[in-house]
N, C-alpha and C positions, 0 to 999 in steps of 0.2 A: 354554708350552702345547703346543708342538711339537718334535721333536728333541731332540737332545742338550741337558743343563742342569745346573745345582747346586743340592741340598738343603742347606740351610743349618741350622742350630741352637743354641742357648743354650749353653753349658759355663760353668759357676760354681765358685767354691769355696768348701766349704760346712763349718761344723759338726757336731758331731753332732745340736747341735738346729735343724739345717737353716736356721741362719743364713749368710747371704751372708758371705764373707773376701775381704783383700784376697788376690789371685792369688800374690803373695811366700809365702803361707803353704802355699801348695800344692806350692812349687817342688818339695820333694823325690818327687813324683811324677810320676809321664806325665802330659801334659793329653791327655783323648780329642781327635781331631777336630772339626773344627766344621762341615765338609762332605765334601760326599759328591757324585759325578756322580751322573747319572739321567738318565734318557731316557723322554720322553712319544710319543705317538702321532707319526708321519711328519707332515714339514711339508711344504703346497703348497711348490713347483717351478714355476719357466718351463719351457714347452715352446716349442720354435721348427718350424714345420713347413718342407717344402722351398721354395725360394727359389720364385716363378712365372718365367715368361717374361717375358726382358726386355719391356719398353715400346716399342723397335724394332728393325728388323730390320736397321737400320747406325747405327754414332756413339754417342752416348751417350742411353741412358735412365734407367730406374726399373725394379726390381726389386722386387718386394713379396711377403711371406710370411706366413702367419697367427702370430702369436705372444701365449699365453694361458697365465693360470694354472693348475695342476692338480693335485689329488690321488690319491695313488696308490689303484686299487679307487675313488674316486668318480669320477672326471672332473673338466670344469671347473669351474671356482669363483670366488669373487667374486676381480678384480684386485688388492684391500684388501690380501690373505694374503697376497701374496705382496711383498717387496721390490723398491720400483721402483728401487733403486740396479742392480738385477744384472738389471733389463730387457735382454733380446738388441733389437738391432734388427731392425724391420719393413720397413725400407726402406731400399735404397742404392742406386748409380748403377751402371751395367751400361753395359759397349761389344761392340757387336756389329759386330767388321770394321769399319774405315773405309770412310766412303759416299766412292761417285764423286765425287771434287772435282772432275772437268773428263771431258768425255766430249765424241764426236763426235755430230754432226746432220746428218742429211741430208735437203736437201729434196726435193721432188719432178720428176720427171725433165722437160726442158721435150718437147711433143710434138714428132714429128716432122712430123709432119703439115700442120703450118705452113708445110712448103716441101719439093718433092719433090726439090729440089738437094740440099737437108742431107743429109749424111752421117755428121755425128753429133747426138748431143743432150747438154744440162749439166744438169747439179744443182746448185744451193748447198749446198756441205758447209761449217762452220764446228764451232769449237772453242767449246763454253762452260762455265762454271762451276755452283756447284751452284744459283745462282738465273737458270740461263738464261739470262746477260747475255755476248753474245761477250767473247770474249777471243782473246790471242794464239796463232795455231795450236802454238807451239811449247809451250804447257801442255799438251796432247793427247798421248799417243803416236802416233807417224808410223808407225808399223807397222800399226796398226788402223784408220787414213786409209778411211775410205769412198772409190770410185773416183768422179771427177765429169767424165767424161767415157765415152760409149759408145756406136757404132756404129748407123746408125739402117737398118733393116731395111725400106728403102722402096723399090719400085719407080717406075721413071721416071714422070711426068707431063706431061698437055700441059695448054697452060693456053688460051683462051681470054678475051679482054676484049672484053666490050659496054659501048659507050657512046652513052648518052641524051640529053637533052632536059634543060637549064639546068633546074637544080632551086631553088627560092624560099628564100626569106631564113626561118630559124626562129627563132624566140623573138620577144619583145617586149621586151630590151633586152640589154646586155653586150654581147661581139666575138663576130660569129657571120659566116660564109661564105657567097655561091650559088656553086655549081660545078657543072660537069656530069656528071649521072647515069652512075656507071661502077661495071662489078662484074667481077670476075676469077673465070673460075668455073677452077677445075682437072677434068678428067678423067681422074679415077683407074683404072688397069686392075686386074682381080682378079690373083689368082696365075695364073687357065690364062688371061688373056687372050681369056677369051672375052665378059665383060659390062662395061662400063662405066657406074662413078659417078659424077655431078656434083657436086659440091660446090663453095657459095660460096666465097668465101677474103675474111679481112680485108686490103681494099687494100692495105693497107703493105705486104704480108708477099707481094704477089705480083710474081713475077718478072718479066712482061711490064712495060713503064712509059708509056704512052703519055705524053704532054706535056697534063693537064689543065687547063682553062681557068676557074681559081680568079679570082672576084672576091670583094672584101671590100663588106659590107654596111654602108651608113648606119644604126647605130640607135645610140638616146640610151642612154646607160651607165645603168644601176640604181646608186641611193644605196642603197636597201633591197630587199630581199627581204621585202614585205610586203603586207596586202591588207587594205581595210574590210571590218569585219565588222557587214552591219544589221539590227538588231530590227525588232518589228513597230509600227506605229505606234498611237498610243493615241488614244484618243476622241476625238470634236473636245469642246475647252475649254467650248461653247457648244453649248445644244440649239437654236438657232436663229441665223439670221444668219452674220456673218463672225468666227469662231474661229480654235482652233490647235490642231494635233496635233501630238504631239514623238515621236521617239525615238531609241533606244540606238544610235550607231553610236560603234564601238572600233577602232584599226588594231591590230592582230593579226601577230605574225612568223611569219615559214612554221612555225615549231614548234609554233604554237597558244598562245604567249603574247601577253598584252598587252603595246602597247607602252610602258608606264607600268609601268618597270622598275626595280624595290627593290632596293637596295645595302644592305641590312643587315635583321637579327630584326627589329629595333627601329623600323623603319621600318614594315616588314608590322604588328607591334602594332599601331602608331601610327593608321594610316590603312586599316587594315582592323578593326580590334579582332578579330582573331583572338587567340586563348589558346591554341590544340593547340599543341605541342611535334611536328613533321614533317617529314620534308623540305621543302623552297619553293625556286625558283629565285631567283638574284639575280644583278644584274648587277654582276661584278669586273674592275673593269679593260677592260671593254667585251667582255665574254664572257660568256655564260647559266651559271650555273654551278650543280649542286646543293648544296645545303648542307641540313643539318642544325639546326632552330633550337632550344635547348633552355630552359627557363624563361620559357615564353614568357606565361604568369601574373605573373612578379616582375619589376620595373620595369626590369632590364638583363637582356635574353635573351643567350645566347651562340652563337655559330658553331659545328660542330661540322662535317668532312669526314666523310663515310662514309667507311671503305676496303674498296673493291671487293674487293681480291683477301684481305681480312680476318685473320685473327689468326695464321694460318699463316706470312705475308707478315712480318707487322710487329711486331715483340718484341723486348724489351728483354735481356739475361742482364750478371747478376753470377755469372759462375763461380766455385763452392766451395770444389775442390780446391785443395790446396797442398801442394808437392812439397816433401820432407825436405832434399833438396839443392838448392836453390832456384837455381843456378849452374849449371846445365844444361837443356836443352831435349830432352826425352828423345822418340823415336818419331818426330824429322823435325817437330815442332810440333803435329802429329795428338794429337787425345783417343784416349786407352786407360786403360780401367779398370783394368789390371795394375803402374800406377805405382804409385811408392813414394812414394805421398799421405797426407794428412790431410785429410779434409772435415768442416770446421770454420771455414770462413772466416764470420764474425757477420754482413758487411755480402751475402752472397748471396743473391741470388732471380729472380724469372723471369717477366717482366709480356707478357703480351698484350694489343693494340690492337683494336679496334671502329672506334673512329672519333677523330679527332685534335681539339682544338682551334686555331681559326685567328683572328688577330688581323688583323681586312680593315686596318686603321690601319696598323698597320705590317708586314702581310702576312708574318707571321712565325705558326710551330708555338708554340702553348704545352705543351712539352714537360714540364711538371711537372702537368697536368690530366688525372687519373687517372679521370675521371669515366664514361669507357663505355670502362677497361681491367680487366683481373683478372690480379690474380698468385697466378699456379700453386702456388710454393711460395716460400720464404723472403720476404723484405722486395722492395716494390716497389721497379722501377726505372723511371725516366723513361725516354720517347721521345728514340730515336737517342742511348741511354749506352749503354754496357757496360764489363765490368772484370773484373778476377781480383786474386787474389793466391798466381798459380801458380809465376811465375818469372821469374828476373831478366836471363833471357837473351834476351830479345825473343823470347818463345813466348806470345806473348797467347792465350787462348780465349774469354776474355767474348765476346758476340756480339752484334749489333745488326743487323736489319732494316727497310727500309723501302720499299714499296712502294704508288706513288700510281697503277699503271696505271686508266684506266678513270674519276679523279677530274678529270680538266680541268685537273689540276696537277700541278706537278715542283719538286723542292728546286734552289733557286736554284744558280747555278756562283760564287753568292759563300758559299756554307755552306764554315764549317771546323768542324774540330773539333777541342779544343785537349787538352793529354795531364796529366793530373792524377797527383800520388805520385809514389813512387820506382820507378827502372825502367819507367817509363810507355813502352808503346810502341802504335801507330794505326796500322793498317792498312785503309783506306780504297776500296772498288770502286764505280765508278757504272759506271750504265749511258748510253749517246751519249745519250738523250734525257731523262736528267735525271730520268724517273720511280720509279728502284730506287737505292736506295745500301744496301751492306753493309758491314759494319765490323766487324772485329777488335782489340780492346784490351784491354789488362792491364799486370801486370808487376808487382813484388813490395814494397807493392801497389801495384796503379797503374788508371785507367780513361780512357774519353773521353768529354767531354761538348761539346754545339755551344758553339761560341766566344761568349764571354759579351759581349760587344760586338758581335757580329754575331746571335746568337741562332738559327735555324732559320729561313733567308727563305725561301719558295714565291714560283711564279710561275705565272700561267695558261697554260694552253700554246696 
């Protein structure tokens, strides 16, 4: 109906009275043709228009492009017309420069002002990686070393200490002190020396020392940090004579909970018949902790962690690419789009986290409950996998984050993670307090999953 084509047609051989012959009778003749080309109207065509901007602004993203069928003199047209065999792509992976994998940090400068002796003042400078978690200075370039030390621009001071009057025992229970009433004031001069400021000083931090006369205070240590909390009282039981009035008193923990404290969904079901599916505190392992309850309608509700620092933080990747020379580790281990790749790996795709399931029983991640994750693109991957099947030279790219800041818990320092395939390699970062782990695996093919015997264990912090 379009393009180039063939007319076809009958050729017989015939009598004079127009009776059909076998073809032998004809031999001593040419036989005409029996087709012929021909060309109809222009057939739709792909158009591919210009790629867009990458997806980020370093490492690897997404690339996307309009791509439609069309007729020449009409425009676009139904997709139908056109051949989806010889479809261009609309999407591919794009790198833009590699991101900072390690840069410097500098804190802030300490005052001087805290002592008119000082002569200089620090900074915390420290090296860290691309999720913020220190590491060894020597990843940093030593040339671009923030300074953490510099000269403090103070003139001289005199100081001043008054001391008062035995000051009384505070609090109502825990290690608390009476000592006597003493304050360091400093008198700071201007630049012309002409007006002077006072200023208090925190004791420690002043240079005069007089010999303070600290005693320690008799009080009874706190079990809790808690308080009755009382309702109003109700009618008397009786209009006349000797009755009863009751009421609501609760002990209450300085947070505003009560102290009839639930360890699990199923429990709050149970003895409150609540059904909303919400956060609720519980008590794990003798910690308040938020959690997440979900199905709290159907007869086993489940635990669910928020994760504060959210879907940014905490993601799965089965990386796609896979290198033609699979025996080399090309660009120093760094993603670059400019490899001599194929992306076509079946088992890739790209899951982000919301919020985790947590087993309080055996205080373990269930890392295959997909239930408030979404994958971006290709096939999900569970919590704390990743994998490739890029190379076989220990250049893993799969990727896997995890980050519990801000949840009252941390992946245990008994988690491993074990190395799956051929070429399997595991590259594994926490951070000192157990809240962030990053991991790098692959290899051709190969990924990491947590150790099937040990599983993903958390702890409260």
């Amino acid at each position: 109906t379009c393009g180039r084509g063939l007319k076809h047609r009958e050729v017989l051989c015939i009598d004079k009275f127009q009776e059909k012959l076998e073809e032998t009778n004809c031999s001593h003749l040419q036989k005409p043709r029996t087709h012929k080309a021909c060309r109809s109207a222009r057939c739709p065509s792909w158009k591919a228009n210009r790629w867009n901007e990458c997806s980020v602004t370093c490492g690897s993203g997404v690339q996307q492009r309009d791509v439609y069928c069309r007729l020449r003199d009409v425009g676009r047209v139904a997709e139908e017309l056109c051949d989806r065999s010889t479809q261009p792509y609309f999407q591919r992976q794009c790198w833009r420069q590699d991101c900072v994998q390690y840069q410097w940090v500098a804190g802030e400068w300490l005052p001087c002002s805290t002592s008119c002796k000082k002569k200089e003042t620090l900074r915390q400078v420290k090296c860290v990686d691309v999720q913020n978690v220190q590491v060894n200075e020597s990843f940093c370039d030593t040339s671009t070393r923030p300074i953490s030390v510099q000269k403090c621009r103070t003139l001289p001071c005199k100081y001043i200490v008054v001391t008062g009057d035995s000051s009384q025992c505070t609090g109502n229970c825990g290690f608390n002190y009476r000592q006597r009433i003493t304050d360091c004031i400093r008198i700071e001069p201007t630049e012309k020396y002409m007006v002077h400021q006072l200023s208090p000083v925190y004791y420690g931090k002043c240079p005069v020392l007089p010999s303070p006369q600290v005693y320690k205070c008799n009080i009874r240590s706190c079990l809790h940090v808690a308080t009755w909390k009382v309702g109003k009282w109700s009618k008397c039981s009786v209009t006349c004579g000797t009755g009863i009035m009751a009421r609501r008193v609760e002990c209450m923990t300085e947070n505003g909970f009560s102290s009839k404290k639930f360890t699990s969904c199923k429990e709050i079901q149970m003895k409150t018949n609540i059904t909303k599916d919400a956060d609720y505190y519980l008590n794990i392992k003798g910690r308040m902790i938020k959690v997440y309850c979900a199905g709290m309608h159907l007869d086993n509700p489940k635990e669910y962690i928020s994760l504060v620092k959210g879907e940014e933080d905490n993601f799965s990747e089965v990386y796609g690419f896979r290198l033609q020379n699979p025996y080399e580790c090309p660009f120093n281990g760094s993603r670059r789009q400019d490899c001599e790749c194929k992306n076509d790996y079946l088992a890739a795709g790209y899951t982000v986290f919301r919020k985790i399931r947590i087993d309080l029983t055996s205080m373990q991640i269930k890392t295959t409950d997909l239930h408030f994750a979404q994958t971006l693109f290709g096939k999900a991957v569970p919590y704390a996998t990743a994998g490739d099947c890029y190379s076989a030279a220990r250049c893993p790219q799969g990727q896997f984050s995890i980050n519990l800041v801000g949840t009252g818990m941390k992946i245990s320092s008994t988690a491993k993670w074990l190395a799956q395939g051929s070429y399997a390699s595991v590259i594994i970062h926490r951070s000192q307090d157990g809240t962030k782990v990053y991991g790098r695996c692959g290899g051709f093919c190969g990924k990491c999953v947590p150790h099937m015997a040990i599983g993903l264990p958390v702890q409260v912090i």
